[in-house]
N, CA and C atoms as a LAMMPS dump frame, in Angstrom:
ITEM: TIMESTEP
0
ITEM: NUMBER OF ATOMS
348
ITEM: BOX BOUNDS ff ff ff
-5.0000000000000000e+02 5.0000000000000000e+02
-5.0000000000000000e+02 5.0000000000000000e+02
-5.0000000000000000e+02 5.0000000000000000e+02
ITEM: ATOMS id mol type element x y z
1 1 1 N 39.464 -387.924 -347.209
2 1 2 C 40.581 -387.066 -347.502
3 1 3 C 41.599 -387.221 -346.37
4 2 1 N 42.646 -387.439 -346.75
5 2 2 C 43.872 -387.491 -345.729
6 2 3 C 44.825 -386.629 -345.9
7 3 1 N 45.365 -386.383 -345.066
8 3 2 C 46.467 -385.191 -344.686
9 3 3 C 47.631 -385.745 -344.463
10 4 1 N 48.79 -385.28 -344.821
11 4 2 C 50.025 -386.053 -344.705
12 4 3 C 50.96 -384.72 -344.612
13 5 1 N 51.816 -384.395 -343.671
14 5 2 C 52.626 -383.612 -343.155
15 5 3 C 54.041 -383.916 -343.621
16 6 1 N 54.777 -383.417 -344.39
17 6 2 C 55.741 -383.127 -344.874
18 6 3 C 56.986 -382.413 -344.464
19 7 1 N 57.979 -382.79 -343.713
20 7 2 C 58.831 -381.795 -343.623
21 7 3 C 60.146 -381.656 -344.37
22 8 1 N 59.994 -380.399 -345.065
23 8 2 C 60.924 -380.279 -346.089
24 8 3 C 62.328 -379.571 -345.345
25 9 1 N 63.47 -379.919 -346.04
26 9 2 C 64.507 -379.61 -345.383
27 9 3 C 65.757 -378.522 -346.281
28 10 1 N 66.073 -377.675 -346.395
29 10 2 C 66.875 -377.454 -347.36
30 10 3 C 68.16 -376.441 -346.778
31 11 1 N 69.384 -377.306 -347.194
32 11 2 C 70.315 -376.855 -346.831
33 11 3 C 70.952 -375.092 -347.636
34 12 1 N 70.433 -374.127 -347.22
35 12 2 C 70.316 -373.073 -347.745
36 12 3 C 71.778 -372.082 -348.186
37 13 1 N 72.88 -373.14 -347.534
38 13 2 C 74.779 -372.673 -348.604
39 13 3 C 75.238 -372.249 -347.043
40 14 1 N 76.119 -371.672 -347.425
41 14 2 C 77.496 -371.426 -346.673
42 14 3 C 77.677 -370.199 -346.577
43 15 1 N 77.344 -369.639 -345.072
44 15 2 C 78.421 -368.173 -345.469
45 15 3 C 79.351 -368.196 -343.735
46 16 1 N 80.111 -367.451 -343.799
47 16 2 C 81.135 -367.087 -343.028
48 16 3 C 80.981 -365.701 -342.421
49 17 1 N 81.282 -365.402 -340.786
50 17 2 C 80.735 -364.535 -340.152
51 17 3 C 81.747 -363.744 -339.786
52 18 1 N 82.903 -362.993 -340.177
53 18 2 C 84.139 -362.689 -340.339
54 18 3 C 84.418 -362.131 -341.431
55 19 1 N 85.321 -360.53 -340.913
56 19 2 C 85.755 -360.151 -342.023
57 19 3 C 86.46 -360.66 -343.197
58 20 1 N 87.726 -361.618 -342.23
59 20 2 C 89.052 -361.799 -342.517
60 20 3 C 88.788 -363.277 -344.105
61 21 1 N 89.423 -363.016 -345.215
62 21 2 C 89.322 -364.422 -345.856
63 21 3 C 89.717 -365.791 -345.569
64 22 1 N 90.903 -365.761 -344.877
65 22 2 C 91.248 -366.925 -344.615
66 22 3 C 91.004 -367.747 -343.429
67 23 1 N 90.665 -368.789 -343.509
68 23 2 C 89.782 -369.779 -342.737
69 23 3 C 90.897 -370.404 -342.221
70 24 1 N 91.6 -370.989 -340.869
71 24 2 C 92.05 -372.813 -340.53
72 24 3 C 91.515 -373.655 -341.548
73 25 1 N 92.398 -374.555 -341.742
74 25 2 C 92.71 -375.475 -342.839
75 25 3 C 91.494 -376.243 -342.248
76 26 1 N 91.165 -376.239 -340.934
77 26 2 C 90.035 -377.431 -340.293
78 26 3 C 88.591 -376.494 -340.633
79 27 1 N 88.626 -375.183 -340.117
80 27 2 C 87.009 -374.494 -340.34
81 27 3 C 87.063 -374.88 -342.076
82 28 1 N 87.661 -374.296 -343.353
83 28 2 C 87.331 -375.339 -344.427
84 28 3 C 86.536 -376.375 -344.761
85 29 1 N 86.918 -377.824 -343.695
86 29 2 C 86.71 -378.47 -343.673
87 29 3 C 85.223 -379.045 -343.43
88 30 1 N 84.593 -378.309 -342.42
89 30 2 C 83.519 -378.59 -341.614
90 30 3 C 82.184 -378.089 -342.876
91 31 1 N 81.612 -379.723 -342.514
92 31 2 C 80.264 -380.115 -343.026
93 31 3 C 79.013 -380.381 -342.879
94 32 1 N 78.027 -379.972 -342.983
95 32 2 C 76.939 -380.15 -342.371
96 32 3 C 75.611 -380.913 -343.574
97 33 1 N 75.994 -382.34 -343.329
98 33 2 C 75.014 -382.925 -343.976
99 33 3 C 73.336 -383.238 -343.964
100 34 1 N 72.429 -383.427 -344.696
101 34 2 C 71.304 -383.824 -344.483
102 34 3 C 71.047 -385.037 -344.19
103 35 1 N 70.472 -385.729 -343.259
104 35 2 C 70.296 -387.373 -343.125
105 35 3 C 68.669 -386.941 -343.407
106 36 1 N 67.826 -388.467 -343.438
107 36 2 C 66.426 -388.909 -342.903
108 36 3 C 66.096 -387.694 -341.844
109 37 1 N 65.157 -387.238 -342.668
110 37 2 C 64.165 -386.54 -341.628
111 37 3 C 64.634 -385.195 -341.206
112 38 1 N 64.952 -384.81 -339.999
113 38 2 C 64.67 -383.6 -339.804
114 38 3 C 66.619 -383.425 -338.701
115 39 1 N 67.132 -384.77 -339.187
116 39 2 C 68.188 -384.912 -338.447
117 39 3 C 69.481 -384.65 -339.439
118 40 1 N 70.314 -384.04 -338.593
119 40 2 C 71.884 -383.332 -339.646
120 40 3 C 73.006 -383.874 -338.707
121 41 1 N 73.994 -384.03 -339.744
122 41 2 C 75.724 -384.719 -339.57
123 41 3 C 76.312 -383.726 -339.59
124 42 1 N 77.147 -383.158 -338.808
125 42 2 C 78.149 -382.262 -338.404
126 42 3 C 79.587 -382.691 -338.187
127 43 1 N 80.216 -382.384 -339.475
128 43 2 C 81.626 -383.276 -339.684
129 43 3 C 82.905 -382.559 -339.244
130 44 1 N 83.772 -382.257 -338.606
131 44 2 C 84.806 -381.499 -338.351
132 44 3 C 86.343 -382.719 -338.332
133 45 1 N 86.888 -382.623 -339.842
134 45 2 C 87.698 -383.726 -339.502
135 45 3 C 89.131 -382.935 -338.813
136 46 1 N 89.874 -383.748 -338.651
137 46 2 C 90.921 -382.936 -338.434
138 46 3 C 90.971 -381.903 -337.418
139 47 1 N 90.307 -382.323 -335.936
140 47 2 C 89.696 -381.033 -335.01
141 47 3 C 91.32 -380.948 -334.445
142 48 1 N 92.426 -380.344 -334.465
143 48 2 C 93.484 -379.776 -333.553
144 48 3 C 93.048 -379.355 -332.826
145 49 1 N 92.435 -378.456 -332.151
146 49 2 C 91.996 -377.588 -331.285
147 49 3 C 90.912 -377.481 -330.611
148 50 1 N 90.964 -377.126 -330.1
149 50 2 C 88.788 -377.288 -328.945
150 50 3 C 87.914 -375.857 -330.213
151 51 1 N 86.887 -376.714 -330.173
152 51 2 C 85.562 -376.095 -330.924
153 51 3 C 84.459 -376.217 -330.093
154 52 1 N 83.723 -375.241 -330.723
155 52 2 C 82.535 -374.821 -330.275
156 52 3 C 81.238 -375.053 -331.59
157 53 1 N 80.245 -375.723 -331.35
158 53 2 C 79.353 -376.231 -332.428
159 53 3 C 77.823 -375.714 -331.288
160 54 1 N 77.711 -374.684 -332.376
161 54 2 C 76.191 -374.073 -331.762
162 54 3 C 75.273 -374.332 -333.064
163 55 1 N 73.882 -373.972 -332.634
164 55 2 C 72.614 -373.763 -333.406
165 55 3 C 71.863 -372.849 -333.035
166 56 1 N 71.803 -372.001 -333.738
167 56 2 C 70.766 -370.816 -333.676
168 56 3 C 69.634 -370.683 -334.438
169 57 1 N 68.61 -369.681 -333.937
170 57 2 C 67.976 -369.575 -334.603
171 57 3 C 67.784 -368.122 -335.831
172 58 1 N 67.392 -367.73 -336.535
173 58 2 C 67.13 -366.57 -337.281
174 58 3 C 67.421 -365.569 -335.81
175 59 1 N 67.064 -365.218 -335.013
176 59 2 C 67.403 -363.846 -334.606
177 59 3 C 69.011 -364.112 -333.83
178 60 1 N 69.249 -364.888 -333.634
179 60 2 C 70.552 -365.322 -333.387
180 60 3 C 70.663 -365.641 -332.092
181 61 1 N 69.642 -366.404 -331.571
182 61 2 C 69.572 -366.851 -329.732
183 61 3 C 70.152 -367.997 -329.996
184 62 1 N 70.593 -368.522 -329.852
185 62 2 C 71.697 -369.54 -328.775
186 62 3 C 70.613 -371.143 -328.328
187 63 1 N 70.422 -372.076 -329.232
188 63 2 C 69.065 -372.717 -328.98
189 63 3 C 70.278 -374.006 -328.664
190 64 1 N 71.239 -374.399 -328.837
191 64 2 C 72.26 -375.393 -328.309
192 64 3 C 73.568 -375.15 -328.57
193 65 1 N 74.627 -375.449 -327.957
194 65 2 C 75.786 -375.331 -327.598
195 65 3 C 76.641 -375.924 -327.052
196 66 1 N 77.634 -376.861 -327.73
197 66 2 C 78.343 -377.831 -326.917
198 66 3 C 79.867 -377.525 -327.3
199 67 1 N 80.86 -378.464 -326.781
200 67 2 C 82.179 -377.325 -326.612
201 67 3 C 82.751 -378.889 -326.818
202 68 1 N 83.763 -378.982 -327.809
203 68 2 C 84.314 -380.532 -328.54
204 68 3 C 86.069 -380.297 -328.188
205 69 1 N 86.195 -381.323 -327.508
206 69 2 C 87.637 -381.238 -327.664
207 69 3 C 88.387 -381.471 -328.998
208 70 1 N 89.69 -381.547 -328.456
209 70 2 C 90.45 -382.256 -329.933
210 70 3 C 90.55 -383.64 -330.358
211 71 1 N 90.333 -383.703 -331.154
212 71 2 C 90.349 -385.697 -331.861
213 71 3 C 90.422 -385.697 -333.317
214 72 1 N 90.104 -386.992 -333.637
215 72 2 C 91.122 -386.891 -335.2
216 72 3 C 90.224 -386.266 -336.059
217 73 1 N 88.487 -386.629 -335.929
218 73 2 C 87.756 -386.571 -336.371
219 73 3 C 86.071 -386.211 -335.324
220 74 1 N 85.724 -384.915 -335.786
221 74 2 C 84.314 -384.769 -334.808
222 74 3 C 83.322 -385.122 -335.786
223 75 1 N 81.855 -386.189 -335.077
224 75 2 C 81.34 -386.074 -335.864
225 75 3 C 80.089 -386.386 -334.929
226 76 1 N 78.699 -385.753 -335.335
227 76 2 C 77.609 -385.83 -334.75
228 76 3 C 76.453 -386.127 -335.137
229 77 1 N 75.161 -386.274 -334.748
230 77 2 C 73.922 -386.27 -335.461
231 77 3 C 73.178 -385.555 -334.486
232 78 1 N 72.426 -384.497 -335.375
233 78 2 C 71.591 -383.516 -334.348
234 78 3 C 70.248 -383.442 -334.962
235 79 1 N 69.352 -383.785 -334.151
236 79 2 C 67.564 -384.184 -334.57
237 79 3 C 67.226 -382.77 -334.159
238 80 1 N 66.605 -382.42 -335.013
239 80 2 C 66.407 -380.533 -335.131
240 80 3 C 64.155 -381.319 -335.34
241 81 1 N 63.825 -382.01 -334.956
242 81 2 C 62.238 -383.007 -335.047
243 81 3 C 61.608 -382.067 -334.232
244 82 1 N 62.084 -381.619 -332.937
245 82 2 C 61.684 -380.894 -332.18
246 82 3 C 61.171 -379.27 -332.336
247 83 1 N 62.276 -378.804 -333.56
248 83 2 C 62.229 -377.36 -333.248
249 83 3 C 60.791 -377.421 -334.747
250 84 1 N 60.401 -375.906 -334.104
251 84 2 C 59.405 -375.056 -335.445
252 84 3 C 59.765 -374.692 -336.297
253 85 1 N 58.821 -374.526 -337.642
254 85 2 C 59.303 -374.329 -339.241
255 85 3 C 60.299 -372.854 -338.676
256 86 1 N 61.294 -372.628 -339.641
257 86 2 C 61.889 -371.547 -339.494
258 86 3 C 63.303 -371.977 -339.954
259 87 1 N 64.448 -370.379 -339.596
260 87 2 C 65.51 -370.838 -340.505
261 87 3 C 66.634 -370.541 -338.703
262 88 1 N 67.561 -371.79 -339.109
263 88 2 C 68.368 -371.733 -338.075
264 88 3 C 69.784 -372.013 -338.887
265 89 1 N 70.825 -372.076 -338.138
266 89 2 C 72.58 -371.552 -338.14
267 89 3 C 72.976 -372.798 -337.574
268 90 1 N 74.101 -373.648 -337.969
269 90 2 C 74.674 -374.64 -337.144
270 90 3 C 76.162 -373.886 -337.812
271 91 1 N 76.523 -373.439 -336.473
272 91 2 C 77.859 -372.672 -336.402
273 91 3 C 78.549 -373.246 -335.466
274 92 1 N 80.434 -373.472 -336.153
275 92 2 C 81.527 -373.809 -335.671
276 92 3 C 82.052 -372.706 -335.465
277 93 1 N 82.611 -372.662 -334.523
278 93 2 C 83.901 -371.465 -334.307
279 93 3 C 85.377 -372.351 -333.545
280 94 1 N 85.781 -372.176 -334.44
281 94 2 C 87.649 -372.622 -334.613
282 94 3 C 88.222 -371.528 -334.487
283 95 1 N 89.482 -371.666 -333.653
284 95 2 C 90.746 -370.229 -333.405
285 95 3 C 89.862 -369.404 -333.566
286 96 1 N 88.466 -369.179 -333.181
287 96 2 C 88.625 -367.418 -333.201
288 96 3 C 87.693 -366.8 -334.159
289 97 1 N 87.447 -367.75 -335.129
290 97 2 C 86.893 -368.103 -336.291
291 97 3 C 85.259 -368.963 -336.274
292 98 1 N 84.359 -367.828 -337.241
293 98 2 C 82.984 -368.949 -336.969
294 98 3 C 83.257 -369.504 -338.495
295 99 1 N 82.379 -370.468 -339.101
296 99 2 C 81.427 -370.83 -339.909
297 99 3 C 80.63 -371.489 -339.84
298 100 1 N 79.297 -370.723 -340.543
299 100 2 C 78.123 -370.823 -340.226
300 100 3 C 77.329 -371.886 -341.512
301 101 1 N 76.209 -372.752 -341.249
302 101 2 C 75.404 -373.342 -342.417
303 101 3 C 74.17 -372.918 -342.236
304 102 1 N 73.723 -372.706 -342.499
305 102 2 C 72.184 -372.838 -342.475
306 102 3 C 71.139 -373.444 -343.465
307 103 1 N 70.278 -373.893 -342.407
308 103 2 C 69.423 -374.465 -342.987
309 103 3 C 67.42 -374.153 -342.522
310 104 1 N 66.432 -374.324 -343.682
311 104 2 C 65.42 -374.134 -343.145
312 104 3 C 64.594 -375.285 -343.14
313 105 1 N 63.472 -374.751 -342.169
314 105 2 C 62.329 -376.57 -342.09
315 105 3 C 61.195 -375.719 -342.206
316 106 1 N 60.812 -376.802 -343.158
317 106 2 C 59.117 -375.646 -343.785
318 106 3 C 58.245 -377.574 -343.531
319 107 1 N 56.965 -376.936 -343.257
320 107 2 C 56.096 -378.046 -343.166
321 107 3 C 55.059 -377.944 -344.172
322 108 1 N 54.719 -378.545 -345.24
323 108 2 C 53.8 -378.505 -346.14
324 108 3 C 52.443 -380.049 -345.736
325 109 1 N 51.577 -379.494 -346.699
326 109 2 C 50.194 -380.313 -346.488
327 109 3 C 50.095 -380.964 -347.607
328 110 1 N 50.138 -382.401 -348.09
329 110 2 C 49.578 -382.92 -349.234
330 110 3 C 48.251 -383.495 -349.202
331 111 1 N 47.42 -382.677 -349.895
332 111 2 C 46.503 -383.753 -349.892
333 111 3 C 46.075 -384.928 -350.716
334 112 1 N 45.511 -385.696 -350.258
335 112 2 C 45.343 -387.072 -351.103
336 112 3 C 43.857 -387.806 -351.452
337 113 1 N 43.348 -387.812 -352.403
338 113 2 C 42.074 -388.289 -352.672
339 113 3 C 42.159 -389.96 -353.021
340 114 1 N 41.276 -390.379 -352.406
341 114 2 C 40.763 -392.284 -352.528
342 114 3 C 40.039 -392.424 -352.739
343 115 1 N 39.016 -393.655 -353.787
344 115 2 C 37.887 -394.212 -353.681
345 115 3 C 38.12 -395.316 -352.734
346 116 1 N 36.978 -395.705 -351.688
347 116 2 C 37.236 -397 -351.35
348 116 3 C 35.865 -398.127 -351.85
């Protein structure tokens, strides 16, 4: 019997941490894709202004934090391989402004039966 470890990934939607409706034409913009594995693309095209791109976790601690200048286009890859099943936040804050993604990592067990 073999064991095979699974890590499932699911990008769990979009919400916004602010009263106000209207977003910068750039917070809009910002994407947070799934790649291979346990690693995510963080797209901010169109950065005018200095941003802030954190990751949190569910109680809202502060697990990375880096501070992006302006350029035409931000874009990153962040290997989340390290952290434990659970649900975390990859939040931009533009002018003043967050938006938040979240996503969770659950680890499942398949098992597998062979004759040899």
């Amino acid at each position: 019997m073999k064991k095979l470890a699974i890590a499932l990934v699911l990008l769990l939607g979009v919400s916004t941490s602010f009263a106000n409706d209207t977003l910068p034409s750039v917070a809009k913009k910002v994407e947070v894709k799934v790649l291979d594995g346990l690693k995510f693309k963080v797209v901010i095209p169109e950065l005018t202004e200095k941003a802030t791109v954190m990751i949190k976790n569910n109680v809202g601690e502060v697990l990375y934090k880096e501070y992006v200048g302006e350029s035409t286009v931000f874009s990153k890859v962040y290997n989340l391989a390290g952290f434990p099943d659970g649900e975390y936040a990859f939040e931009v804050k533009v002018d003043g402004k967050v938006v938040s993604k979240e996503v969770k990592i659950n680890t499942t067990v398949n098992r597998v039966a062979s004759v040899n």
